[in-house]
C-alpha positions as CSV (number, residue, x, y, z in Angstrom):
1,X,-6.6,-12.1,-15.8
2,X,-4.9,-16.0,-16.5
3,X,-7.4,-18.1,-15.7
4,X,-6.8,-21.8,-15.3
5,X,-4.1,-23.4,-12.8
6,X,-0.6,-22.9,-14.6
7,X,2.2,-20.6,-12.6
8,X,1.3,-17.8,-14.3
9,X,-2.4,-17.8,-13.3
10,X,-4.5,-15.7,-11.2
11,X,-5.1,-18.6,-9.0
12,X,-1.3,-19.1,-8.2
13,X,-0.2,-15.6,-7.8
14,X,-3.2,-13.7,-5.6
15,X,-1.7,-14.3,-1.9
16,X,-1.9,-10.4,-1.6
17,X,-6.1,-10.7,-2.0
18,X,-6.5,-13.2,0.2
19,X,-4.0,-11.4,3.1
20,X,-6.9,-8.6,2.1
21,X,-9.7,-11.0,2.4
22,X,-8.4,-12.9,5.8
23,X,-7.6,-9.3,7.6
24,X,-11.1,-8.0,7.0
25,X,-13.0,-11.4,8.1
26,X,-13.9,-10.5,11.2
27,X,-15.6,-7.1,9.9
28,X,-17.1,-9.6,7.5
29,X,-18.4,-12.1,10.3
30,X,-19.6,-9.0,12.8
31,X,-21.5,-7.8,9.7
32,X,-23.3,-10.8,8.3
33,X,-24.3,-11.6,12.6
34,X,-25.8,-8.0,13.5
35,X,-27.6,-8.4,9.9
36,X,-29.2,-11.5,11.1
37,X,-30.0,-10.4,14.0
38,X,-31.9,-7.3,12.6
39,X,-35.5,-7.3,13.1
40,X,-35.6,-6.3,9.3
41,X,-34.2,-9.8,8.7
42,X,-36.1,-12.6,7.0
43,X,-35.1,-15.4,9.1
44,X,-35.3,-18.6,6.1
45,X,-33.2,-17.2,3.5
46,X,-29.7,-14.9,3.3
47,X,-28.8,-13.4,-0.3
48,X,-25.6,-12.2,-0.7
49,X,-23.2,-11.3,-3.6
50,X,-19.3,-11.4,-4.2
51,X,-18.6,-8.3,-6.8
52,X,-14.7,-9.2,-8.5
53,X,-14.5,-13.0,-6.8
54,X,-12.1,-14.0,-9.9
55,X,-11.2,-17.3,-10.1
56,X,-9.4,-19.3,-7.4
57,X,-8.7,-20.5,-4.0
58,X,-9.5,-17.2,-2.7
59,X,-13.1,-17.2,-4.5
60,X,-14.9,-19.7,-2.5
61,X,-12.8,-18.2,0.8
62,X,-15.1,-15.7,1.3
63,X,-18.6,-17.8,1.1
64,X,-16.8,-20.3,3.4
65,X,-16.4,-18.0,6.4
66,X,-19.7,-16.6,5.4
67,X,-21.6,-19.9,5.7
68,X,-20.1,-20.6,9.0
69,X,-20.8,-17.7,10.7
70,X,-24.0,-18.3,9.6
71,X,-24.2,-21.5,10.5
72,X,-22.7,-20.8,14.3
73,X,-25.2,-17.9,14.9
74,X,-28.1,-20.0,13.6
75,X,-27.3,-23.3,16.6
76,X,-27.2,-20.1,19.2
77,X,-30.3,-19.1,18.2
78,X,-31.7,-22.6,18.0
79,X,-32.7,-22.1,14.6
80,X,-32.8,-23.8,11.5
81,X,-30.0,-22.8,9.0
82,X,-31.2,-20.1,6.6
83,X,-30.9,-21.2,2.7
84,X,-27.9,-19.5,1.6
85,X,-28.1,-18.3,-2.0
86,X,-24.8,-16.6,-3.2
87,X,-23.9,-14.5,-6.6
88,X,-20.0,-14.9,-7.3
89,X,-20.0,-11.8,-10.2
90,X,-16.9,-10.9,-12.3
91,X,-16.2,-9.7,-15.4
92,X,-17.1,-12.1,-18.8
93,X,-13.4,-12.7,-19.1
94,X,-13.3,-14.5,-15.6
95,X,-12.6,-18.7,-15.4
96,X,-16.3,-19.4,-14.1
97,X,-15.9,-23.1,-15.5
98,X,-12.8,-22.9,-13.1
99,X,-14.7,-22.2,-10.2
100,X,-18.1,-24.1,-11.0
101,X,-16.1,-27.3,-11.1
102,X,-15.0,-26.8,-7.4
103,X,-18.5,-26.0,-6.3
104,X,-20.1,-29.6,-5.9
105,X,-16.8,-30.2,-3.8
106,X,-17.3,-26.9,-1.9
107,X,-20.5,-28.0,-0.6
108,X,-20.2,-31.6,0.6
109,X,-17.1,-30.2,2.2
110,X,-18.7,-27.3,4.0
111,X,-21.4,-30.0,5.7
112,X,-18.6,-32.5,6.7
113,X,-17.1,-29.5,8.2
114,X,-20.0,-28.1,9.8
115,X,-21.0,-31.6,11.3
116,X,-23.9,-31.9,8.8
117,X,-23.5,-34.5,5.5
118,X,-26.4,-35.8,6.1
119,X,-28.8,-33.5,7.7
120,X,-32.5,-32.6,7.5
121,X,-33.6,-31.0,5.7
122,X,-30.5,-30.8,4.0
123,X,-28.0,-27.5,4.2
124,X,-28.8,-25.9,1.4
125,X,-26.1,-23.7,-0.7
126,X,-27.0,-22.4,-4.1
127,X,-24.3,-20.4,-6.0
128,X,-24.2,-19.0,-8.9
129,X,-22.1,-17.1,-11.4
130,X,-23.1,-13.1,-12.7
131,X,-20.8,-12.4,-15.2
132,X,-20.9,-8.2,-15.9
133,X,-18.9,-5.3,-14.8
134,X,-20.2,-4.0,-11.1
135,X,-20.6,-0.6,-12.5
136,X,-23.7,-1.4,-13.8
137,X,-26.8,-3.2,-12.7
138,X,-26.9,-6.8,-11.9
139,X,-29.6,-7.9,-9.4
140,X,-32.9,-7.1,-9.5
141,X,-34.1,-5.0,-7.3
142,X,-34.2,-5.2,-3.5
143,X,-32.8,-9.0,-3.7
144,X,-29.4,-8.7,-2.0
145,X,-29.0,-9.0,1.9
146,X,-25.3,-8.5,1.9
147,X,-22.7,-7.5,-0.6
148,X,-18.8,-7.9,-0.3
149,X,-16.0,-6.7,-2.1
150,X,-12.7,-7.1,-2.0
151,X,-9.4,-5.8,-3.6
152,X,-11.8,-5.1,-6.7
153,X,-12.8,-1.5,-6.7
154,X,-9.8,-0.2,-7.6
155,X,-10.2,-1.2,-11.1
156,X,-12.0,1.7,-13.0
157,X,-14.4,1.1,-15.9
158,X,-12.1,2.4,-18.6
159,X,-8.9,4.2,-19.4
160,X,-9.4,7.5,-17.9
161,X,-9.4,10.8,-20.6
162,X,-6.2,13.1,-20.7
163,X,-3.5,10.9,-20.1
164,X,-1.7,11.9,-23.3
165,X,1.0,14.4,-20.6
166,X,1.9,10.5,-18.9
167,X,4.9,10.1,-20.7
168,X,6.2,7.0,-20.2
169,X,4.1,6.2,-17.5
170,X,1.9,3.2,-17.2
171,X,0.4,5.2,-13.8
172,X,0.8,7.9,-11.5
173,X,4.2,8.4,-10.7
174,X,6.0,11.4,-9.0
175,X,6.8,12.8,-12.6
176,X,2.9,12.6,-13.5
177,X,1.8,16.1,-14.5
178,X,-1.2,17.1,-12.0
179,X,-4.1,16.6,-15.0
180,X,-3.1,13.3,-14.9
181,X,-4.2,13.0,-11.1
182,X,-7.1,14.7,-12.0
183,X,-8.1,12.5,-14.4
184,X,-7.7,9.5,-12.4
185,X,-9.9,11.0,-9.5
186,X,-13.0,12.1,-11.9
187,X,-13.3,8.9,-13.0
188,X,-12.9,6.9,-10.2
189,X,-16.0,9.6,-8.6
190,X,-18.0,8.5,-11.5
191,X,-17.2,4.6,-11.2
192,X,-17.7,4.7,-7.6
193,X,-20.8,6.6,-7.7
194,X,-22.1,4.2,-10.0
195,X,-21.1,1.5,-8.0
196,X,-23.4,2.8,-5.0
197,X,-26.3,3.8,-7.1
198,X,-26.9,0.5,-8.5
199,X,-26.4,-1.1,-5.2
200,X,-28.9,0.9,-3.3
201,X,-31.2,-0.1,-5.6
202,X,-30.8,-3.9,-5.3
203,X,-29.8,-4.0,-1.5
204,X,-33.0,-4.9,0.7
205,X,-33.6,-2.1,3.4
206,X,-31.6,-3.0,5.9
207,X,-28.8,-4.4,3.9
208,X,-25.0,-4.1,4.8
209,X,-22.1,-4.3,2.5
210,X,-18.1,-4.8,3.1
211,X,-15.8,-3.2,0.7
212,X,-12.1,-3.5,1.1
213,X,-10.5,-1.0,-1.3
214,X,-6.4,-0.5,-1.3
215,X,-5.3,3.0,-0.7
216,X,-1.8,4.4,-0.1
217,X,-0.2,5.0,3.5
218,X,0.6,9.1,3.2
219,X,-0.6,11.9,0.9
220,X,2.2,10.7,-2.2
221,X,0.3,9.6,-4.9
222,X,3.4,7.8,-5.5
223,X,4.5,4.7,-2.8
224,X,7.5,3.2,-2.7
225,X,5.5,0.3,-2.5
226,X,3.9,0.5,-5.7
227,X,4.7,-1.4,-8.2
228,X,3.8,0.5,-11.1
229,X,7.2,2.7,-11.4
230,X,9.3,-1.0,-11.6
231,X,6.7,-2.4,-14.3
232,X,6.6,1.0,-16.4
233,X,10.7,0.7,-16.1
234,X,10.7,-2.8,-17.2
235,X,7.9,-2.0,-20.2
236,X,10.1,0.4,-21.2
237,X,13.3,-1.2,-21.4
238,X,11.6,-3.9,-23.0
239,X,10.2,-2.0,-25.8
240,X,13.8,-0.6,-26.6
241,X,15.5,-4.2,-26.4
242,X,13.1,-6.8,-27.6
243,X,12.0,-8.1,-30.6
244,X,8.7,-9.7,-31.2
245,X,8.2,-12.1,-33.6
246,X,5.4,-13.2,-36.3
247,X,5.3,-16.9,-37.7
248,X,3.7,-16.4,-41.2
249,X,2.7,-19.7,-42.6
250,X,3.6,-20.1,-46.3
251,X,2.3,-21.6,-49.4
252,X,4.4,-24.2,-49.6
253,X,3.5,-25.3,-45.4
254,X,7.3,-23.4,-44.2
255,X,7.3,-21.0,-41.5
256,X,8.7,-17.8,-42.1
257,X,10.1,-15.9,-39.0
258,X,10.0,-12.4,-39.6
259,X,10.9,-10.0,-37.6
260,X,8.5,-7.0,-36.4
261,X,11.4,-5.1,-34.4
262,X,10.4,-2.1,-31.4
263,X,6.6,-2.9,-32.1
264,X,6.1,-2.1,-28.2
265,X,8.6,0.7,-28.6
266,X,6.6,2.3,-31.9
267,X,3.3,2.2,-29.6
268,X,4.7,4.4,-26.9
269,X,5.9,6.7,-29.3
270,X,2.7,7.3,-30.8
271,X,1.8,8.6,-27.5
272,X,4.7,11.0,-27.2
């Protein structure tokens, strides 16, 4: 994933999460509202966690509409504002400085928002960063009130076994030998059921979660929506038709440009 805030970042080019994000809000909102009005709920503080919140505008969308509905419940209820602690957790490689920068500005603009800049006792937002995969333990246990997740669990932990038949496929396609589909579907069972064994175990009894996973419309494992069939093309023509070069810097300080033709091409040939 790019971090940063150049055109070719993750920041710049994730409208498709945050369509996923903004359709699924008001699941989001019902949730986090019956949770605090649970009897199980402690009434001064709400823990929750963001698994995959990567690094952009849609990162702090979430714990925005979050806070609010929060916020909104708690004036019904004529009640204080529960402390809000939240847990934005990605993987090591995410742009955490990118999103820790925004934060201070995240905050004082949630109050202004909320009618609150100066109020007492003050709102009070803590968020923090988890880097780690979310197929493994993060929290300790029973510390999390809510957990969300959102176009994330998709991703699988690693490179499923047996996809040496995928010729010339970067996925599953309609040419995809039915191992391949197998493969695919016994590891995303043992991601997934990884994923809900370590969250039992640090959700609170009582505890909801939100997951918004993408799935295809009918029973093809291959859409015509997917993109995966135009980017294998692409990959493929590139790695007949492109050359890659190496700068190799001299002795004498003079770049050398040397060619290192059909590198791509030589890599997908060792896997027919």
């Amino acid at each position: 994933m790019n971090g940063g805030l150049e055109d070719t970042s993750y920041a710049m080019n994730s409208l498709l999460q945050r369509k996923g994000i903004s359709r699924t809000l008001p699941i989001t909102k019902e949730t986090v509202v019956k949770l605090m009005r649970s009897s199980s709920f402690p009434k001064g503080r709400l823990v929750m966690a963001d698994l995959g919140c990567a690094s952009g505008p849609n990162t702090l969308l979430l714990v925005s509409e979050v806070i609010k509905a929060v916020h909104k419940l708690s004036r019904e209820l004529g009640q204080e504002c529960p402390e809000l602690q939240v847990f934005l957790n990605d993987l090591p490689g995410n742009d955490f400085n990118n999103v820790f920068t925004s934060i201070q500005g995240f905050k004082e603009n949630m109050k202004k928002e909320m009618g609150e800049p100066n109020s007492e006792p003050p709102l009070m937002i803590s968020i923090v960063g988890v880097p780690g995969s979310f197929y493994d333990r993060l929290f300790l246990t029973d510390s999390l009130h809510f957990i969300h997740s959102s176009y994330s669990l998709h991703w699988r932990s690693r490179v499923p076994q047996g996809l040496e038949e995928n010729k010339g496929n970067i996925y599953l396609t309609s040419s995809s030998p039915p191992g391949v589909l197998e493969a695919y579907c016994k590891q995303f069972q043992t991601d997934f059921s990884s994923f809900l064994k370590f969250r039992s175990q640090e959700l609170v009894t009582g505890g909801r979660m939100v997951l918004t996973i993408p799935a295809r419309r009918g029973e093809q494992h291959s859409e015509k929506e997917c993109c995966y069939l135009l980017m294998s093309m692409a990959l493929n023509q590139m790695a007949t038709e492109v050359h890659i070069y190496i700068y190799i810097l001299k002795e004498n300080n003079q770049i050398k440009s040397v060619s290192y033709c059909h590198l791509l091409y030589r890599s997908l040939q060792c896997r027919d």
